[in-house]
C-alpha positions in Angstrom: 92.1 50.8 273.6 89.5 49.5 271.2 91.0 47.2 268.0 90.7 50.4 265.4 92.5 52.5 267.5 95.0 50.1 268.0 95.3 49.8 263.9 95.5 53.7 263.4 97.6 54.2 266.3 100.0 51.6 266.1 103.4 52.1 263.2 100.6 50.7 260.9 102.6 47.8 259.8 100.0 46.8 256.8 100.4 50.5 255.3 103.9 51.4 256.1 105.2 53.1 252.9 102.3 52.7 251.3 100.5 55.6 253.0 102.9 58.0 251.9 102.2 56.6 248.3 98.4 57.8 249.0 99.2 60.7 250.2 100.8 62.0 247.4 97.9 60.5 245.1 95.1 62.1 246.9 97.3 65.5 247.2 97.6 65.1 243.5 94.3 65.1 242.9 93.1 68.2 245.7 95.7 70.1 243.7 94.1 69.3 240.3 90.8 70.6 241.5 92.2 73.7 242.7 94.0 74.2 239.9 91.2 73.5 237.9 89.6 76.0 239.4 91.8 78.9 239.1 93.2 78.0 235.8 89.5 78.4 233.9 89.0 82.1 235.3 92.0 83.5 233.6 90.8 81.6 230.4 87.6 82.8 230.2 87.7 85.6 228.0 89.9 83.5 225.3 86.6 81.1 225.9 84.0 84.0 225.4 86.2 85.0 222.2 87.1 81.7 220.5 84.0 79.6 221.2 81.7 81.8 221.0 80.4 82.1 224.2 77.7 84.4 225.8 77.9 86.1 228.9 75.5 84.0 230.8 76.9 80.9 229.3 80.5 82.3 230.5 79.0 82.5 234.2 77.5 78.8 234.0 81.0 77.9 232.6 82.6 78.8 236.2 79.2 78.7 238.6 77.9 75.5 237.1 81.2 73.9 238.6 80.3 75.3 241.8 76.8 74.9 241.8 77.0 71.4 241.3 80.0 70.9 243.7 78.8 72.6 246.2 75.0 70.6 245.7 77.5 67.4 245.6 79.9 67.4 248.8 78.0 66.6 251.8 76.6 63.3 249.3 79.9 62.9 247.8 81.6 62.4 252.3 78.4 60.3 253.0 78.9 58.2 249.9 82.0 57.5 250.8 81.7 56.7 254.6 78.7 54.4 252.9 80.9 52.3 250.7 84.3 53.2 251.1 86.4 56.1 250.9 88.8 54.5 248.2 86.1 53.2 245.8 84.6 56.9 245.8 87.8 58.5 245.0 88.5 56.2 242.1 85.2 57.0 240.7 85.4 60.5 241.5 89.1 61.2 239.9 87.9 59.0 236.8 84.5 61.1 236.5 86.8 63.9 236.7 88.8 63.2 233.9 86.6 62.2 231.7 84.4 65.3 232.5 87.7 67.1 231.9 88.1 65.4 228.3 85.1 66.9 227.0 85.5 70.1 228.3 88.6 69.9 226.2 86.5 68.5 223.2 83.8 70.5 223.6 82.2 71.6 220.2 79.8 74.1 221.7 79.6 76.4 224.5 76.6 74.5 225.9 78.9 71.3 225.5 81.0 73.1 227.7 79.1 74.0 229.9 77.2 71.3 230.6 81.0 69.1 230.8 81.8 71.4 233.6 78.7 70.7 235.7 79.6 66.9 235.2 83.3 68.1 236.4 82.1 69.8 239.4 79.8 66.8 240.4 82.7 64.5 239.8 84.6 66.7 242.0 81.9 66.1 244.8 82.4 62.6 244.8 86.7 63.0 244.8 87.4 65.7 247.1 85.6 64.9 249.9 87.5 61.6 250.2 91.0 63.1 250.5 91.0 64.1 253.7 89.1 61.2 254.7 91.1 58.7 253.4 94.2 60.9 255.2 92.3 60.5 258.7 92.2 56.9 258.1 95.5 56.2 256.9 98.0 58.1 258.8 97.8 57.8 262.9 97.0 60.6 264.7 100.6 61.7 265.8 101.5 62.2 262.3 98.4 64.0 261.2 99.4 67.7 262.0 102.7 66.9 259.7 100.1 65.7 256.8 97.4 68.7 257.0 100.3 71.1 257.1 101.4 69.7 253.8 97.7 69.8 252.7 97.7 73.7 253.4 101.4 73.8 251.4 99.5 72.4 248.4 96.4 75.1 248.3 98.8 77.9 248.5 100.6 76.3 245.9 96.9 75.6 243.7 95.9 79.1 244.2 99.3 80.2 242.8 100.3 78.0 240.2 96.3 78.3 238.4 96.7 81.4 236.9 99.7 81.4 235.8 99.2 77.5 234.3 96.6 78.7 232.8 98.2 81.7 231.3 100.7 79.9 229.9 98.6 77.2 228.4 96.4 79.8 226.7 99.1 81.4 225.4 101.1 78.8 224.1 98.4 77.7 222.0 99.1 73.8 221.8 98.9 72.3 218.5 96.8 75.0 217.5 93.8 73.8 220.5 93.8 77.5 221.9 92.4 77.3 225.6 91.5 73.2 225.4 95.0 72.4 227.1 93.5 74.0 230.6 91.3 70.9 230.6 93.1 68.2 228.6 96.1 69.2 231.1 94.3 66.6 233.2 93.9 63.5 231.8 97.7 62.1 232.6 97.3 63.1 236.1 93.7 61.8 236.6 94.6 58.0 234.3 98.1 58.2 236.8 95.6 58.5 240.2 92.9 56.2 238.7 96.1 53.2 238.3 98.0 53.9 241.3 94.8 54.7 243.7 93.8 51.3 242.9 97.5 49.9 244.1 98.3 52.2 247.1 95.2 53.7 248.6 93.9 51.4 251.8 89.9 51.4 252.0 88.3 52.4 254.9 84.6 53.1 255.7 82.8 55.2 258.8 82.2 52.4 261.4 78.5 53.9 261.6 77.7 56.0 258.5 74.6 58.0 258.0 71.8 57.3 255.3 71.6 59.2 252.1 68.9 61.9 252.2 68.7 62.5 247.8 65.6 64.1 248.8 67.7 67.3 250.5 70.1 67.3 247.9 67.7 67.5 245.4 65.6 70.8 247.3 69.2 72.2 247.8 70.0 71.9 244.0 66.7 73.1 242.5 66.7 76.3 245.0 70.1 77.1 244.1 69.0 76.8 240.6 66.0 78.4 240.6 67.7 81.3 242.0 70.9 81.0 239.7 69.6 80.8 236.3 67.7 84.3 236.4 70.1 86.2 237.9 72.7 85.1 235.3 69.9 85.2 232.0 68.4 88.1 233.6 70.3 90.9 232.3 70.7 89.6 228.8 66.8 88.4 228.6 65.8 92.3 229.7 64.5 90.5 232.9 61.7 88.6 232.2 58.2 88.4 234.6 59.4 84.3 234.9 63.0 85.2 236.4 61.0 87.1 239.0 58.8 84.1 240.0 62.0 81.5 239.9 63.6 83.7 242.6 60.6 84.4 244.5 60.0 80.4 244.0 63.8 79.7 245.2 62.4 81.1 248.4 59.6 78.7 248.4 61.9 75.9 248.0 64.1 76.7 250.7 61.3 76.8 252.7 60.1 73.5 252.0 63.9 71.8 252.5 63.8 73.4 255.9 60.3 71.6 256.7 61.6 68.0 255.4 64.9 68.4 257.3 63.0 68.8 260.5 60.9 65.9 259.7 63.9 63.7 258.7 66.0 64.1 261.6 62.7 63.2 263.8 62.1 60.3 261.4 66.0 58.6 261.1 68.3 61.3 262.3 70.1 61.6 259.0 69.3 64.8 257.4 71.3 66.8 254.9 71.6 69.7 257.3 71.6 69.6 260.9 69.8 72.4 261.8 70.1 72.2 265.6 73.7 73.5 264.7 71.8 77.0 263.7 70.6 77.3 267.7 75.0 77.9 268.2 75.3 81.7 267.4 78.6 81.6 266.5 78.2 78.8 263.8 74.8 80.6 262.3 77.0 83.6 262.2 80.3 81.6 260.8 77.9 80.2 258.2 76.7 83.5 257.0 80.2 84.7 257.0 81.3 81.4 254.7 77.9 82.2 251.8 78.5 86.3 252.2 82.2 85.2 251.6 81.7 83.2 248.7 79.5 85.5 247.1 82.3 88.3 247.2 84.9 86.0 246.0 82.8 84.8 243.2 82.2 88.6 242.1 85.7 89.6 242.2 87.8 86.9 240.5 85.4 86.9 237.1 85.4 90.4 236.9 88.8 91.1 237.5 89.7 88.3 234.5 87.2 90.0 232.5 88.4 93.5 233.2 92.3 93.0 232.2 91.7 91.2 229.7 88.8 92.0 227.9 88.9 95.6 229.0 93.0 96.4 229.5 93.2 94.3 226.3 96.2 92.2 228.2 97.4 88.7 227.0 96.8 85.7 229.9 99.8 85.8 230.2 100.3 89.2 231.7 97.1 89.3 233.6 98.2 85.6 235.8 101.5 87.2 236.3 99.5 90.4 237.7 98.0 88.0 240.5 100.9 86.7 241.7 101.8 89.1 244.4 97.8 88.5 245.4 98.2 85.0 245.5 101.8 84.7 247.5 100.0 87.3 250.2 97.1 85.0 250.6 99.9 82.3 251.6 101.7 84.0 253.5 99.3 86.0 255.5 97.4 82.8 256.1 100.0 80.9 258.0 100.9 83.8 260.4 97.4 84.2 261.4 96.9 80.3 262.1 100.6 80.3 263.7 101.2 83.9 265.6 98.3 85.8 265.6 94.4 84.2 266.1 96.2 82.3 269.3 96.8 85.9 270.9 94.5 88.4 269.2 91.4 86.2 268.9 88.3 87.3 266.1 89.9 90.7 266.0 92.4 88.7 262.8 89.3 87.8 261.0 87.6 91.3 261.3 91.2 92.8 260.5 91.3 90.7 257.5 87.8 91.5 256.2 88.7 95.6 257.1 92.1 95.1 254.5 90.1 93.2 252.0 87.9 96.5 251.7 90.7 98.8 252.0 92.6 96.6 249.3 89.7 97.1 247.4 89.1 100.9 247.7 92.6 101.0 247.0 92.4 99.2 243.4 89.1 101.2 243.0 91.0 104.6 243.4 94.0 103.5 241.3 91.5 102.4 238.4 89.9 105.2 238.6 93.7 107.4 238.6 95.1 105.7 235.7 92.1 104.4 233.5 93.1 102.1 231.0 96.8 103.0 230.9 97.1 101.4 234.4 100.8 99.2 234.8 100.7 95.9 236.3 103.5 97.2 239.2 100.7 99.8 240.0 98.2 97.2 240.5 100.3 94.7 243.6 99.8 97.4 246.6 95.9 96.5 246.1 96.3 92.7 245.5 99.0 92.4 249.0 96.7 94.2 250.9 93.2 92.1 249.4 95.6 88.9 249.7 96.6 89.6 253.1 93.3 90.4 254.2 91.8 87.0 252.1 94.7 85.3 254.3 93.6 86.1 257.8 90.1 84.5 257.3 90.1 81.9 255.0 92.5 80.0 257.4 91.3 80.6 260.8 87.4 81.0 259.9 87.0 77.4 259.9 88.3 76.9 263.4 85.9 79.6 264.5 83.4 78.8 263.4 83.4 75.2 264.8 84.9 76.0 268.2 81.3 76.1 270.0 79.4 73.6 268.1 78.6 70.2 270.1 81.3 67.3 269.5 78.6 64.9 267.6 77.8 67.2 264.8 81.0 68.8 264.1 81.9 66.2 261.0 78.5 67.7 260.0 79.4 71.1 260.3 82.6 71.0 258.7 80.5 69.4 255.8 78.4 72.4 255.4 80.6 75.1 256.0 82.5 74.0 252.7 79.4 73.6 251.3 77.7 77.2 251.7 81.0 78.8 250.9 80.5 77.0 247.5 76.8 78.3 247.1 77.8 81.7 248.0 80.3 81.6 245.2 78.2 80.6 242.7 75.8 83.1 243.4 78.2 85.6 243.2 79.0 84.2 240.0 75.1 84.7 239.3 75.2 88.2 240.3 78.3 89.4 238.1 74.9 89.7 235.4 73.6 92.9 237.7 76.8 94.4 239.0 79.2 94.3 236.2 77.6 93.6 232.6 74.3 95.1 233.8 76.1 98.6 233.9 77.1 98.6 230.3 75.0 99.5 226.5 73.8 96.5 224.8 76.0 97.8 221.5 79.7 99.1 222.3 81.9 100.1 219.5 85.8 98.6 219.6 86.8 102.3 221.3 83.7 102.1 224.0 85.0 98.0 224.9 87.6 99.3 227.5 86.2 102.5 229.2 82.8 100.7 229.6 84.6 97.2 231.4 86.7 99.4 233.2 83.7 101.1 235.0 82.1 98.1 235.6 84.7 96.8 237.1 84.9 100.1 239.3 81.0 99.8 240.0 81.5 95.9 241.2 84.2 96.3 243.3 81.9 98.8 245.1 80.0 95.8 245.8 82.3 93.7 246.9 83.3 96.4 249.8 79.7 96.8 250.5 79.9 92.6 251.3 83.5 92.5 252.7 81.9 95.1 255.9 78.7 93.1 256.3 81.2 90.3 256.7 83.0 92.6 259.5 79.7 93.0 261.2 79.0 89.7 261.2 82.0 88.7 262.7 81.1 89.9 265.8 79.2 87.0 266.6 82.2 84.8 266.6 83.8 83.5 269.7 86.3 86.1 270.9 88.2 83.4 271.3 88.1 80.8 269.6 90.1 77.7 270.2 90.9 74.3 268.0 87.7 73.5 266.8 86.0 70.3 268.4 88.2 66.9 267.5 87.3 65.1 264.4 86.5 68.3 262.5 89.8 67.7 260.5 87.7 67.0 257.1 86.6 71.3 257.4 88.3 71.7 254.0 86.3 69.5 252.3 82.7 68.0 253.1 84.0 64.4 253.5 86.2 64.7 256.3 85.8 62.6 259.3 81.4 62.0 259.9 79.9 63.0 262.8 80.6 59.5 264.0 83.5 59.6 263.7 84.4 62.3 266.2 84.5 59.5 268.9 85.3 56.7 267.1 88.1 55.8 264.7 87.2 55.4 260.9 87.8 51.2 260.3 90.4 50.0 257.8 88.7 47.9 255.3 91.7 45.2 254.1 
């Protein structure tokens, strides 16, 4: 047994109660990015209303968080198996709240905006460490134990968001209206800046990779130059330049493909390993994750937008609305890890992407049934069946998608998975511009406000089933069945879990 192993294996005697101490700091701060997350989406349309907002500047206010987390992970893991896990969570959670201060203080929607791509860069650098630092810490009999509890806290983020951020928007704080979504974060992030610094061990990759800015920087400015039309388009009456951006995205793309070839001949550190694209099942998976995102990223803002701007519902009622979707998510999610993907195989993914449709044609049907005098009751058959269907793939896809790629790049993979699913959903975000406020006048009067978001909302949810059956189709290039994905893949949930090099070899403890 090599000296690191015998560290992370052992009782570790130097971390003893201190790991648990970490634990619940890093935990703290995965949740507050979830939250974060969640809690802006059912804010929005008190946003658009009391700042001022536009519509596109309303999109960049959600996908410019994603956009630049998504452009931000795979640094964010490298950076920290570079110079230490615990150094880049400390500046990530402090980035993170300061980012979150001047959301809070924003005076302007373009304040705002641009605060939240500084948040979701910050959010780069943080998350990725969490898991990280947990793979490093804790030894790897107690490690199953740990991710369960990570798994406990997203079910508990994606159901506690909405309704914190109902409740802070309608509470109206000292008269700061939805501000109190972001400030809510600047006594948890100060609390895991001072006691990260006390209780978190650092640790670095024994062997990490080089930085390759020059693939992060193609994979931002494609996503961008793809982005920003789709989201201007509609209210700029599609301009000839939006059409050469997009076409140009292409180009782009093209060109980070060329230099990742060349960098992995030249020091075998590129952003994206693209000999993982010659395993079907993970070129497949990957297309699953962005078509994913891209539905997710659809749904969520119109479905704020549509009970509340279009129902005329407080916050309030509409987070209390999504509660049955979010419990269904959790619950459907640990059977299929637990009971079902060991004996039915793909068939629990492909189920779950058949009753996310049929949830969807369901709420499509209702809406169209009850109009705007629709009751929240009549609305939870829909959101079970779309959160039970959500449930059955976000949990096992992961492990599917990994199960046949080779054990050296799988700390890669994991990286990238995350990090498409992120692109995907903020271009979904991009596209809510054509499929929801492309189908309504430029002028509505007060009486034509509802009718005309509740047929938008009817028209996009159209789309998301015509994306949630492509994602059934493309499931069939999964493994039948797939098993635990390769060891080392752990970090899957965020881009910084354990490197590549780390597959065979213990991260070191840094004292």
């Amino acid at each position: 047994m090599t000296s690191t192993e015998t560290i992370l294996n052992s009782p570790a005697p130097a971390a003893d109660r201190r790991r648990w101490f970490a634990l619940a700091i890093v935990m703290t701060a995965a949740f507050m990015d979830l939250v974060d997350v969640t809690i802006v989406n059912i804010a929005i349309p008190s946003i658009q209303r009391e700042a001022g907002a536009s519509v596109s500047q309303i999109q960049w206010i959600t996908a410019g968080y994603a956009l630049a987390f998504a452009a931000g992970l795979i640094t964010g893991g490298r950076l920290g198996d570079i110079h230490g896990r615990k150094r880049l969570f400390l500046v990530g959670i402090g980035g993170f709240t300061i980012a979150s201060a001047l959301c809070g203080f924003a005076v302007n929607p373009e304040m705002l905006v641009a605060s939240r791509i500084l948040q979701g860069g910050m959010a780069a650098m943080m998350v990725p460490q969490v898991l990280s630092i947990v793979h490093a810490t804790f030894p790897a009999h107690e490690r199953g134990k740990v991710f369960g509890l990570f798994g406990a806290v997203v079910g508990l983020g994606a159901v506690s968001g909405p309704l914190l951020g109902a409740l802070l928007t309608e509470w109206n704080l000292f008269g700061l209206e939805w501000r109190p979504i972001f400030l809510i974060n600047l006594p948890v992030g100060i609390a895991g800046l001072i006691l990260g610094r006390r209780f978190i061990t650092e640790s670095k990759a024994p062997r990490a990779l080089k930085l390759d800015l020059v693939g992060v920087a193609l994979v931002a400015l494609g996503m961008l130059m793809l982005i920003y039309p789709l989201t201007r388009g509609e209210e700029l009456d599609w301009p000839l330049w939006g059409y050469v951006s997009m076409v140009g995205a292409l180009v782009v793309f093209a060109a980070l493909v060329a230099y990742e070839k060349r960098k992995a001949r030249i020091d075998g550190s590129p952003l994206v390993e693209l000999s993982l694209f010659k395993v079907k099942s993970f070129a497949a998976g990957i297309a699953v994750q962005t078509v994913f995102g891209v539905a997710l990223g659809i749904f969520f803002l119109v479905w704020t937008l549509y009970m509340q701007t279009g129902l005329g519902w407080s916050p309030l009622r509409a987070g209390l609305t999504g509660v049955p979707f979010s419990i269904a998510v959790s619950v459907a999610a640990g059977m299929s890890v637990q009971l079902l993907v060991p004996r039915f195989g793909r068939k629990v993914l492909q189920a779950g992407a058949l009753l996310m449709a049929a949830g969807v044609l369901l709420y499509i049907w209702e809406s169209e049934r009850y109009g705007m005098s629709i009751a929240s009751w009549q609305m939870a058959l829909p959101l079970v069946v779309m959160g039970a269907g959500m449930g059955f793939i976000v949990a096992p896809l992961t492990d599917a998608v990994l199960s046949e790629v080779p054990r050296e790049h799988a700390g890669s993979a994991s990286g990238l998975i995350n990090t498409v699913q992120q692109m995907g959903n903020a271009l979904g975000l991009g596209l809510v511009s054509v499929v929801f406020f492309g189908t309504m006048g430029d002028r509505l009067t007060s009486a034509e406000v509802g009718p005309a978001f509740v047929n938008a909302f009817e028209h996009a949810l159209g789309w998301v089933v015509a994306v949630m059956t492509a994602i059934f189709l493309l499931m069939f290039a999964l493994p039948k069945r797939p098993g635990q994905h390769v060891e080392g893949a752990e970090g899957a949930e965020g881009a910084g879990g354990p490197s590549s090099e780390e597959v065979t070899k213990e991260p070191e403890l840094v004292s």
